[in-house]
N, C-alpha and C positions, 0 to 999 in steps of 0.2 A: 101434378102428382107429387108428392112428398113421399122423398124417401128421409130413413130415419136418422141420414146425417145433416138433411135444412135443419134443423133444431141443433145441432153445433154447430155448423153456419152462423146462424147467429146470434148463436152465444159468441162465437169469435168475433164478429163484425161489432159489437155490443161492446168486446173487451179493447177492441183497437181503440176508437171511441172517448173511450175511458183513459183519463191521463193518469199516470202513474204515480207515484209517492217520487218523491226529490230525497234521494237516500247517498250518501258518500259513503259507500263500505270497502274502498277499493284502501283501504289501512288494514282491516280486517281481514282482507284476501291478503294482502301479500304477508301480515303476516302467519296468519295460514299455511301460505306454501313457502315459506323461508322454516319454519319448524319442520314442514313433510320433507325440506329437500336437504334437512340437517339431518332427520332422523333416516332417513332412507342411503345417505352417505357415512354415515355413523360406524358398520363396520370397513368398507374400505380405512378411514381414515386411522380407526383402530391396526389395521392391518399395513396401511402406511408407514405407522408409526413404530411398530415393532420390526418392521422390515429395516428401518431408520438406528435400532437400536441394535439390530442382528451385526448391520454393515460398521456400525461405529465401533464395536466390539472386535468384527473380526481385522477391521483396518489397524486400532490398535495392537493389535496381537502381530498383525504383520512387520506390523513400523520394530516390535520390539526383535522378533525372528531374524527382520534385514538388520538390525543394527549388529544382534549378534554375530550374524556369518558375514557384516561388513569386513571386520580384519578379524580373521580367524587363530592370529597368535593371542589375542586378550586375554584368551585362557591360560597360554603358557604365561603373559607376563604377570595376571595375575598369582600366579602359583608360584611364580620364581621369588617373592620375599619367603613365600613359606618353606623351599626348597633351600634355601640359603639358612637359613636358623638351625 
């Protein structure tokens, strides 16, 4: 009795059979997934990089803060030529 999947049966058995083309695409593949795994990191790396520029910013800003209230006469010594004149 044939049911209506003997006739893919062997279509398959048919294709195993069958030797296949001698094909090297494994350059093709990976470049492939080196473009999807650039483009699909693309905003983290954006978002890295502003995070990178947030902290250089505000580390600067600190270093100049600490230097100021390092010694807090600076200000009077700077002002004592002017106070003298």
């Amino acid at each position: 009795m044939k049911t209506p999947l003997d006739h893919i049966d062997q279509i398959a058995a048919c294709a195993r059979r069958e030797a296949g083309p001698e094909v090297d695409v494994s350059a093709a593949v990976m470049q492939e997934l080196r473009h999807k795994m650039f483009a699909q990191d693309r905003p983290l790396i954006l978002f890295t990089a502003g995070s990178m520029i947030t902290a250089a910013g505000a580390m600067a800003y600190s270093l100049i803060i600490i230097h100021a209230l390092s010694n807090p006469l600076n200000v009077l010594f700077e002002l004592t030529p002017l106070l003298g004149q």
